[in-house]
C-alpha positions as CSV (number, residue, x, y, z in Angstrom):
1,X,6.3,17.0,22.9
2,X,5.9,13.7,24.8
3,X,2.9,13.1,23.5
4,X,2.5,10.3,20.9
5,X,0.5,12.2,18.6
6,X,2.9,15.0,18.7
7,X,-0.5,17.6,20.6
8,X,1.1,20.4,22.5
9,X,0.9,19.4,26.1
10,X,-1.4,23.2,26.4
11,X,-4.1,21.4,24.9
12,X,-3.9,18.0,26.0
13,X,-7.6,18.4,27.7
14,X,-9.1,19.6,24.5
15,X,-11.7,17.4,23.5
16,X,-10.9,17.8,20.2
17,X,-7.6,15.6,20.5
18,X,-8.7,12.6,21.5
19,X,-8.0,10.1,19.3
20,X,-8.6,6.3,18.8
21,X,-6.5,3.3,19.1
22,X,-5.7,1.3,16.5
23,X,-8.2,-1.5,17.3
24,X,-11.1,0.8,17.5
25,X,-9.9,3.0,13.9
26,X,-9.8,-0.5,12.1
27,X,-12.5,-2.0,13.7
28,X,-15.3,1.2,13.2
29,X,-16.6,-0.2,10.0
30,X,-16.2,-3.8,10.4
31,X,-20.0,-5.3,12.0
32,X,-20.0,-6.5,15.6
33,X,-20.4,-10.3,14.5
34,X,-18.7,-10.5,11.1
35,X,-19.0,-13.9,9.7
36,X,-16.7,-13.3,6.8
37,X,-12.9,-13.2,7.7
38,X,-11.4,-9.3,6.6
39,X,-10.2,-8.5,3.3
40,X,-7.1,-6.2,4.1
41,X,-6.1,-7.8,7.1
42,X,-3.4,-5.2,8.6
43,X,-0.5,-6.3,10.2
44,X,2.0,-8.7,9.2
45,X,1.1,-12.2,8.7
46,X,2.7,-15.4,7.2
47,X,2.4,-15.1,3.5
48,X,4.0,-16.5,0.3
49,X,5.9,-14.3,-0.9
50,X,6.2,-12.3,-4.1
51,X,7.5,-13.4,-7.1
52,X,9.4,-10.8,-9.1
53,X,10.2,-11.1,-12.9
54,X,13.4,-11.8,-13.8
55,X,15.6,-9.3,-15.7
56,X,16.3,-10.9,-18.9
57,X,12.4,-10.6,-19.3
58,X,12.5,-6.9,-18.6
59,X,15.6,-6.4,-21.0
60,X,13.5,-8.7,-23.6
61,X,10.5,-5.9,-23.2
62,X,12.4,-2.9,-22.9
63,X,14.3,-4.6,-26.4
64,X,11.3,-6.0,-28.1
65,X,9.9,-2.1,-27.9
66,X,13.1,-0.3,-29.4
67,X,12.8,-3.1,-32.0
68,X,9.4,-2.4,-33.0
69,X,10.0,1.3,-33.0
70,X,13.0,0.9,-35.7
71,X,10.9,-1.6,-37.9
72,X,8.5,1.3,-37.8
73,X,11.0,3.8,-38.8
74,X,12.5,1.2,-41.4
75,X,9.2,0.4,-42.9
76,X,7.4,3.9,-43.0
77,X,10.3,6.3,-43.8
């Protein structure tokens, strides 16, 4: 199939398989004139990028939980 939508080239004059391009699909709700910029802008764009925790603060959780759980056990036997 050397379509880009993967339609069987039978039914390639169907008028049911016409689709939109990108451009028009994103753009459909957006107003003609919008004088606010777009929330989700889509594509890749210069950003900051994410800042992860580190993994002595997961280890610190993931300890500070089993800790709580045996004080638990240890103080309501």
């Amino acid at each position: 199939m050397s379509s880009p939508h993967g339609i069987d080239p039978r039914a390639q004059n169907d008028p049911r398989n016409r689709y939109p391009t990108d451009e028009q699909f994103y753009g459909s709700d957006r107003p003609e004139h919008a004088l606010l910029p777009e929330d989700r802008p889509r594509g890749g764009g210069e950003g900051i990028p994410m800042k992860h925790r580190g993994p002595w603060a997961t280890v610190a959780l993931v300890a500070g939980i089993i800790l709580l759980i045996l004080v638990g056990i240890a103080l309501f036997p």
